[in-house]
C-alpha positions in Angstrom: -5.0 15.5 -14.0 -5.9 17.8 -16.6 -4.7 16.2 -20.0 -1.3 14.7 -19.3 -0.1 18.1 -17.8 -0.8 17.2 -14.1 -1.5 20.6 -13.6 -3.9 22.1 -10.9 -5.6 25.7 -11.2 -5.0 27.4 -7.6 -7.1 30.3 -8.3 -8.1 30.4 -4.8 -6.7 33.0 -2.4 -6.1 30.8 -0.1 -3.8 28.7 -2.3 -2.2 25.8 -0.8 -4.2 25.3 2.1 -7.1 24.9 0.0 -5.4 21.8 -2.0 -4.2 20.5 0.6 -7.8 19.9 2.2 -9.2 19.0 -0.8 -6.9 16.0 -1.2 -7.6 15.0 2.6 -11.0 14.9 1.4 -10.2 13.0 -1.7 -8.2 10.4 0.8 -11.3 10.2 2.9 -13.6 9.6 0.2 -12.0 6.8 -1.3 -11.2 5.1 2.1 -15.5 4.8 2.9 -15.8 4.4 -0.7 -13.7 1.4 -0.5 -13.7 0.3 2.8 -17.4 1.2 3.8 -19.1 3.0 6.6 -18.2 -0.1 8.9 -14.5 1.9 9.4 -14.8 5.1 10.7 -12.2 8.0 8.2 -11.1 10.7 11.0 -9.6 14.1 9.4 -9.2 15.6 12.8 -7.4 13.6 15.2 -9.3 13.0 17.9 -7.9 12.6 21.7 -10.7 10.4 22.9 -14.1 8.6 21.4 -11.9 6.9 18.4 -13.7 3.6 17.8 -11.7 1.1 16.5 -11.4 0.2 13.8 -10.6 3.3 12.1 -8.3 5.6 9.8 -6.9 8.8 10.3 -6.0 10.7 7.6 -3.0 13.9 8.0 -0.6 15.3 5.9 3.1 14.5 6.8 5.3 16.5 4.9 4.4 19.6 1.7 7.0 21.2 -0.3 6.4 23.4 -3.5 9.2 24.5 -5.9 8.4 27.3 -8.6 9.5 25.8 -11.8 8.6 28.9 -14.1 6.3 32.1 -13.7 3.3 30.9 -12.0 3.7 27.1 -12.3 4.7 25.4 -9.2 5.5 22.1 -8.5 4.2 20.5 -4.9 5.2 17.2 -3.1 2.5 16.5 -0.7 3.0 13.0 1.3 -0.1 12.1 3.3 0.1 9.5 6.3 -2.8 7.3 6.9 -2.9 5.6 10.2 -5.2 2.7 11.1 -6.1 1.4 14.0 -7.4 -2.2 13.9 -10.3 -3.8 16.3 -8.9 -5.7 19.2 -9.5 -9.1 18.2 -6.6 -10.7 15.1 -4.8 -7.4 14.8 -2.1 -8.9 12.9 -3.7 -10.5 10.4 -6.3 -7.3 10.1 -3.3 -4.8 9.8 -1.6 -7.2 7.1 -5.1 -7.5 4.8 -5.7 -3.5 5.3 -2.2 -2.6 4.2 -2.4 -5.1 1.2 -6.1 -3.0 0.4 -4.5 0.3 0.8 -2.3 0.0 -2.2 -5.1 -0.7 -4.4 -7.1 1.7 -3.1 -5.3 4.6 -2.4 -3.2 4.0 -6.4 -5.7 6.8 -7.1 -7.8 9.9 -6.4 -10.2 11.9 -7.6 -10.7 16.0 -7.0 -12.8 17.8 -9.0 -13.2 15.6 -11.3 -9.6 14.6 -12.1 -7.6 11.7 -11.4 -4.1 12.0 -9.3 -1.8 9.2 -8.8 -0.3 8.1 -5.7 3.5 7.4 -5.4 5.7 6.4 -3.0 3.7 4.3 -1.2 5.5 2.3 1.6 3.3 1.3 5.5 4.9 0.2 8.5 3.4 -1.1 12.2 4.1 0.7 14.9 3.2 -0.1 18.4 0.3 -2.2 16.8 -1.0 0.7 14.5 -0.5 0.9 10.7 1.0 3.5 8.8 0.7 3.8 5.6 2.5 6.5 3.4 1.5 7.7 0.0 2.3 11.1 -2.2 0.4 12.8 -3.9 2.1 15.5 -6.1 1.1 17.5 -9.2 2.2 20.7 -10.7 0.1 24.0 -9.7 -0.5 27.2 -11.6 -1.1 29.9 -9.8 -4.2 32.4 -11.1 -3.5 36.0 -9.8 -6.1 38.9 -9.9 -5.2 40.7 -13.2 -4.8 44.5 -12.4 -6.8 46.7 -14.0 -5.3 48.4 -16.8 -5.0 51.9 -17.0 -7.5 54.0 -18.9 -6.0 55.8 -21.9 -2.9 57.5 -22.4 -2.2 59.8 -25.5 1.3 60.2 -26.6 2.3 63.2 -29.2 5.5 63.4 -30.5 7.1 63.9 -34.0 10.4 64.3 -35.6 12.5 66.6 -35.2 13.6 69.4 -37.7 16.9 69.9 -38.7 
């Protein structure tokens, strides 16, 4: 957040794409930050050579609504799956998903905090998935035009 505002500068031209990575990363880094290197983060989903256990980060759903001018606001609700070892998956799932609120309350980005929200986590078919938003308003740099050089104007009143 910068101040209380929640406001982030998108004065890249690739715009929300750019966030949106940035906050996978953010995700990612908090998960080995917390978790350690002994659980693999994924950002790519991979179709083979996942070694459990693991998380895979992905964004789920994005939506941005212009509020005023250049502000924007965006809802951005990231799904993290893991996928527990073979052995006491229950129990496993059911001590991750207690860790993942704690850990995922919060991220960092350049320096600034953003707040999860939403959060919710179901199993499915003996994986977790775990749900949290991540949303903050956005203003929207754009390349100032250059203005033009000098104009002279001559005029007077007129006679009657």
């Amino acid at each position: 957040m910068r101040g209380n505002l929640n406001v982030y500068y998108d004065s890249n031209s690739k715009g929300g794409i750019f966030i949106l990575i940035e906050v996978i990363d953010a995700i990612a880094a908090k998960l080995t930050r917390d978790f350690g290197n002994s659980i693999a983060v994924y950002k790519e989903e991979a179709e083979q050579g996942l070694t459990a256990p693991c998380f895979f980060v992905s964004l789920n759903n994005f939506s941005q609504k212009q509020i005023t001018g250049k502000r924007y606001y965006r809802e951005q609700r990231f799904t993290i799956k893991y996928c527990p070892s073979k052995v006491n998956k229950n129990t496993e799932i059911c001590q991750v998903a207690d860790r993942l609120y704690d850990t995922l309350e919060s991220v960092f980005m350049e320096a600034d905090m953003f707040r999860g929200s939403k959060m919710s986590c179901e199993v499915v078919e003996g994986v977790l998935l775990f749900y949290v938003n991540y949303n903050f308003y956005v203003y929207k740099e754009t390349q100032s035009e250059e203005p033009m050089e000098n104009i002279a104007v001559e005029g007077g009143l007129k006679k009657e």
